[in-house]
Structures are given as C-alpha cells and as structure tokens.
C-alpha positions in Angstrom: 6.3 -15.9 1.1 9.5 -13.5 1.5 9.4 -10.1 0.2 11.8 -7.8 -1.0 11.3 -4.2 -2.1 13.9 -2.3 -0.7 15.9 -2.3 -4.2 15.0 -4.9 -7.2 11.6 -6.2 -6.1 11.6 -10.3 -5.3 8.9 -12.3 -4.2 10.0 -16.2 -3.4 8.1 -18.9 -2.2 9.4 -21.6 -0.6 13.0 -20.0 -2.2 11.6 -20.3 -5.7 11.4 -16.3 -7.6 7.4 -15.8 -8.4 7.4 -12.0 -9.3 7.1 -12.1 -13.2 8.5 -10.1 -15.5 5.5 -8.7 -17.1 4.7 -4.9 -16.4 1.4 -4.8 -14.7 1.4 -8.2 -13.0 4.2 -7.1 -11.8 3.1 -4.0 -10.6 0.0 -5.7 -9.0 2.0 -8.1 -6.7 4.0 -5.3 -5.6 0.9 -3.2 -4.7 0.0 -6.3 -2.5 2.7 -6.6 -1.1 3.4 -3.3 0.2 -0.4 -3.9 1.6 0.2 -7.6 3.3 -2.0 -8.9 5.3 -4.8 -6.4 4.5 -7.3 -6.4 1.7 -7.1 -4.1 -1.4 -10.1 -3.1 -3.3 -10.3 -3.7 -7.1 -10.9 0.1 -7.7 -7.7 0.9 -5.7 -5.7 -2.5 -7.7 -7.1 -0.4 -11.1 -6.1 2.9 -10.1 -2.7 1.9 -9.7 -2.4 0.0 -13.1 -3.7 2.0 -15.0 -4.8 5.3 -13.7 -7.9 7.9 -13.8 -8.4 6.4 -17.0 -8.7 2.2 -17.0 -10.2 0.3 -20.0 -13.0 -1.1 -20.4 -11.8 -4.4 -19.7 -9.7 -3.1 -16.5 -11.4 -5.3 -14.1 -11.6 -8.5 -16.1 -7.8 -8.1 -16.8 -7.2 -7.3 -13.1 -8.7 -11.2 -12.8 -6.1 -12.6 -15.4 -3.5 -11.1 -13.7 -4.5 -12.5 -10.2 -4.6 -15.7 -12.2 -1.5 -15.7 -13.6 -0.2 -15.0 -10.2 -2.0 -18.0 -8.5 -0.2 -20.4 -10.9 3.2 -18.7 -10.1 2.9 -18.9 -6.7 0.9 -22.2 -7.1 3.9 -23.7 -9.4 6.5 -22.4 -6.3 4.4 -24.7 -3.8 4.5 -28.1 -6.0 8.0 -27.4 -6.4 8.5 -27.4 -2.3 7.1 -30.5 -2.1 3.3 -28.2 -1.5 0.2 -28.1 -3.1 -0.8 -25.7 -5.8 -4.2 -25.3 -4.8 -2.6 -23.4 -1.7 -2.1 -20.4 -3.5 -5.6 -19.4 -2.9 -4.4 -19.0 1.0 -1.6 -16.8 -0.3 -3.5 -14.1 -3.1 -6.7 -14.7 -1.1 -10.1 -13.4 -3.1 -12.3 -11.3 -0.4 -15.1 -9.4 -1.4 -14.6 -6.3 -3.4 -10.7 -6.9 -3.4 -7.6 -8.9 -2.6 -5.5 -9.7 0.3 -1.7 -11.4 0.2 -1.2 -13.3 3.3 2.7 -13.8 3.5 2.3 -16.5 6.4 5.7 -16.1 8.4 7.5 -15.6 5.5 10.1 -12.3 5.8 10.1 -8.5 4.3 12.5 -6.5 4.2 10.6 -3.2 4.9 9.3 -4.8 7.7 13.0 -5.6 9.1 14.3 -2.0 8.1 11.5 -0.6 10.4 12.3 -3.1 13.4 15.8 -2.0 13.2 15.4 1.9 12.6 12.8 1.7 15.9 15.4 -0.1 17.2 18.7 2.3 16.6 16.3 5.3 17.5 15.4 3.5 21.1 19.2 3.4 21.3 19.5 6.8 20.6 17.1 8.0 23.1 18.8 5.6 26.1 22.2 7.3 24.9 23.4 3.9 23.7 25.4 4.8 20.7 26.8 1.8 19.9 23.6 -0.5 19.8 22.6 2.7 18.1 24.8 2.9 15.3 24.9 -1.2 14.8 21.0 -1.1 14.1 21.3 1.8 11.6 24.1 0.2 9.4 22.2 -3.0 9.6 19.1 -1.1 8.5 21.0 0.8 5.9 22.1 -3.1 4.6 18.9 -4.1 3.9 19.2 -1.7 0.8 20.1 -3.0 -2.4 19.1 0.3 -4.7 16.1 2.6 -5.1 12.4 1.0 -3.7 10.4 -1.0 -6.5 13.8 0.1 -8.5 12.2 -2.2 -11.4 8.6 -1.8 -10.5 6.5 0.7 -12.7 4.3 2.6 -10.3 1.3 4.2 -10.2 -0.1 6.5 -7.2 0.3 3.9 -4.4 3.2 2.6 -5.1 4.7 5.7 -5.5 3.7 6.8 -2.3 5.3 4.1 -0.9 8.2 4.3 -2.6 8.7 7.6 -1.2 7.9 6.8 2.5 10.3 4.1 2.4 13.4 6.5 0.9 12.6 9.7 3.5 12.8 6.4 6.0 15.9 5.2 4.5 17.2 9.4 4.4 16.3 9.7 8.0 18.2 6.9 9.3 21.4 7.8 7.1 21.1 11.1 8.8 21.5 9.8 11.9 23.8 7.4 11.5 25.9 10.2 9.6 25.4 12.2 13.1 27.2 9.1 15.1 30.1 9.2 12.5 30.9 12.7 13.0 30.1 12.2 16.8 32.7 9.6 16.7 35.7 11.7 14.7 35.0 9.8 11.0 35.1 13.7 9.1 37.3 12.8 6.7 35.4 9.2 5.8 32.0 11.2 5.4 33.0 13.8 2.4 32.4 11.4 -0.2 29.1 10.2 0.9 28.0 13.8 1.8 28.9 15.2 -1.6 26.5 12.5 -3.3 23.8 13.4 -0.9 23.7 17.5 -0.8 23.8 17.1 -5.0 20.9 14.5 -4.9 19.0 16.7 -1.6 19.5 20.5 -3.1 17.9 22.5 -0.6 18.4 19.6 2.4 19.8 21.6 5.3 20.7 19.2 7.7 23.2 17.2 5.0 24.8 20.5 4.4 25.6 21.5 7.4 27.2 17.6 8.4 29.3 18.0 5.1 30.1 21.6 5.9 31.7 20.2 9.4 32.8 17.3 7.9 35.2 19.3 5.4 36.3 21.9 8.3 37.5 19.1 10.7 39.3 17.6 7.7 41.0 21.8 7.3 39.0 22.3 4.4 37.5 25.6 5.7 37.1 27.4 2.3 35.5 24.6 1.2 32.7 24.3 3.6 31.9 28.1 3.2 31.5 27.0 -0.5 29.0 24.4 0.7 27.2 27.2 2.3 27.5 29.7 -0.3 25.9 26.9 -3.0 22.8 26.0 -0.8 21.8 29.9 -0.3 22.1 30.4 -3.6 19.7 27.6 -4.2 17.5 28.0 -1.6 17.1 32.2 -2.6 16.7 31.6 -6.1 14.5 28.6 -6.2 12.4 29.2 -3.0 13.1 32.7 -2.1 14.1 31.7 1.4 17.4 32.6 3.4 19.3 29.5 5.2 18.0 28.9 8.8 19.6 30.8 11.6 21.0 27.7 12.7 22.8 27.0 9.4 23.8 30.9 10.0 25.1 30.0 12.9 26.8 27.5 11.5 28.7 29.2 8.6 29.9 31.9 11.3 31.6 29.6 13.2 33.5 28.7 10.2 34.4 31.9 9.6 35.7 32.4 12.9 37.3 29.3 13.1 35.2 28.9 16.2 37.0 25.8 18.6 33.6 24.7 19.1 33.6 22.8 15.6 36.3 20.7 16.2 34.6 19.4 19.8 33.2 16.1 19.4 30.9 16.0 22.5 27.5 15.2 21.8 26.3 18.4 23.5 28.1 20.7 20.8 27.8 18.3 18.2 23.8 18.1 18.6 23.7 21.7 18.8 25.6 22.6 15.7 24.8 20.3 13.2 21.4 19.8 13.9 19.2 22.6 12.3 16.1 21.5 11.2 
C-alpha cells in the first residue's frame, strides 16, 4: 500500500486508487494512515469523525466504513492478480481498534522525514550541498496543503499541522542556503508569499528583509520591518526581538556586513529566533 498525504490524499494498492470519495470513509483511512503500523482505538476513530458528540449509531457505522474499505482495498488485490480476502492483512481488526499495515509499500511523510533528517545531518557536517539537495527534494514531495481534500477532525488536524511546521522548517533552511549562496534577488517572490501567510514569523522577515537590501531595495526592507512591529505591537503587544533590531539597524547604516555572504555573518544576522 503507498500513501500519499503530503497534498491530495492517495492511497493505491498494487497502483490501483482505493481512497473513496465519501467524506468520513475518507477521513477514516486517512486517520489510519497517518497512524500505520499501529493500532487505533474505536473511541479515538469516533472522535475524529464525528466529534465530542457521535451518534448513536457511531460505532456500528465506524464498522460499515471499515467494510467498505476492505472491499476497496480487497477489489485493488483481485485486480493485481491478489486475493481479496487479503485485505483483512491490510485494515487488520485488533481488539478495541484498527491497525493498517502498509507492508513495504511507500509514504510520502515518511520520505520527507528521511530526507529532512538527512539535509539537517548535512547541515551539521557543514556539507551544504548534500544539504540543500535533500531539502529541495523534501520540499518535492509536496504537492499542496496536508489532507488538502481530507475533512479533519482533532487528529488529523494535529497532524496536519506537524507535517506543515515540518515542511516550514525545512523551507527555512533551505531559504538560509539560498541567501548563503548569493540567490537575493530569486528569494523576494517566495518570501513575500510567506511573511503575508506567517504575520508575526520573525525569521522569514528578516531573510526577505536581506534578501531585498542585497537586491538595493533598502527602503523596502525597512518597510518589511516597519509592517511586522506594527503587527507584532498591536496584535501581541510585543516589540521585535533584539536580533531583528539588530537587524533593521544595520539597514539603516547600510552596514557592509549585510552584503557578506560567509556563513559566520550570515548565521548571525539572519537567524533570530
């Protein structure tokens, strides 16, 4: 079974599609997913369809569904050439819950993890270019928003926003290695989407606050700052950090440390979280 939840959520077995369209069924085999290999509990499976509140009915519904699912997945298997009374093995009944046992099939999230760990080992050996091919491959794996067409309850919600402060992370950092590597100029597009969708996100303002001063947009950048203390003031009643302080005073003084690319100043000034 291969999994998919890093954008439009796709189960396959054997290469055939056996997420179905339906609402909660389809919500269900995304909760089990995201928990592979481990078993889920019914009252866990009910919370996240339908809440503090479930029907009556919730649990004998939850059983339809897990039906329904078996004779998708089983349906994948005869097509392969398989048996259909293998999808027990797959959506495996244990007591008080269920467990989906993706045998050596692939998951994206999984893959996006081995490659972040991967770009952040790089990182710490100094090795920027291993570095910075792991995190665009990670980035890759991306095709929108987690569960993008999943309706989510609590857990899959959670998830849903582990997985994107993941994704952010790695962005960051591959964002770092750009401006490391003299790509100002190729950043200001991507930052600008990022510091309107991350309001009070320090870090992204300060790379797209150096970004536009290499590219001699000074004014510009001290509008960058100018927009995030207003925010952060009249929405949190905070002050930017001294290092974003730090930051917009160099700017000011058109200090020749902003234009060094060397890791040592480059860590030091756009880093300030």
């Amino acid at each position: 079974m291969d999994l998919k939840v890093l954008g439009m959520f796709d189960v396959r077995v054997g290469g055939v599609p056996v997420a179905p369209s339906a609402s909660k069924p389809r919500q269900l085999l995304a909760t089990l997913a995201v928990h592979a290999g481990q078993v889920v509990s019914v009252g866990a499976l009910i919370g996240e369809l339908w809440g503090a509140k479930p029907p009556r009915s919730a649990q004998a519904t939850l059983q339809t569904y897990v039906m329904q699912l078996r004779g998708a997945v089983g349906a994948a298997l005869e097509a392969g050439g398989g048996s259909a009374g293998d999808a027990k093995r797959i959506l495996v009944t244990r007591p008080g819950g269920y467990l989906l046992d993706r045998g050596s099939g692939t998951s994206d999230a999984q893959e996006f993890e081995r490659l972040s760990g991967t770009a952040f080992q790089a990182l710490a050996d100094r090795d920027d270019e291993t570095a910075a091919r792991a995190l665009r491959a990670a980035l890759g794996l991306w095709r929108g928003p987690a569960f993008g067409d999943v309706q989510a309850g609590a857990l899959l919600a959670l998830e849903a926003r582990r997985l994107e402060e993941a994704r952010l992370c790695v962005q960051e950092h591959r964002i770092e290695l750009d401006l490391r590597q003299g790509r100002h100029r190729e950043l200001i597009g991507e930052l600008s989407v990022l510091v309107q969708q991350h309001r009070t996100h320090e870090n992204l303002h300060a790379h797209l606050m150096l970004a536009l001063y290499r590219s001699s947009r000074r004014t510009e950048a001290l509008g960058v700052y100018q927009r995030l203390r207003g925010t952060l003031v009249h929405e949190l009643g905070l002050e930017p950090s001294e290092q974003l302080r730090e930051l917009q005073h160099a700017v000011l003084t058109a200090s020749p440390k902003l234009l060094d690319v060397p890791e040592a100043d480059g860590r030091r000034l756009i880093r300030v979280g």
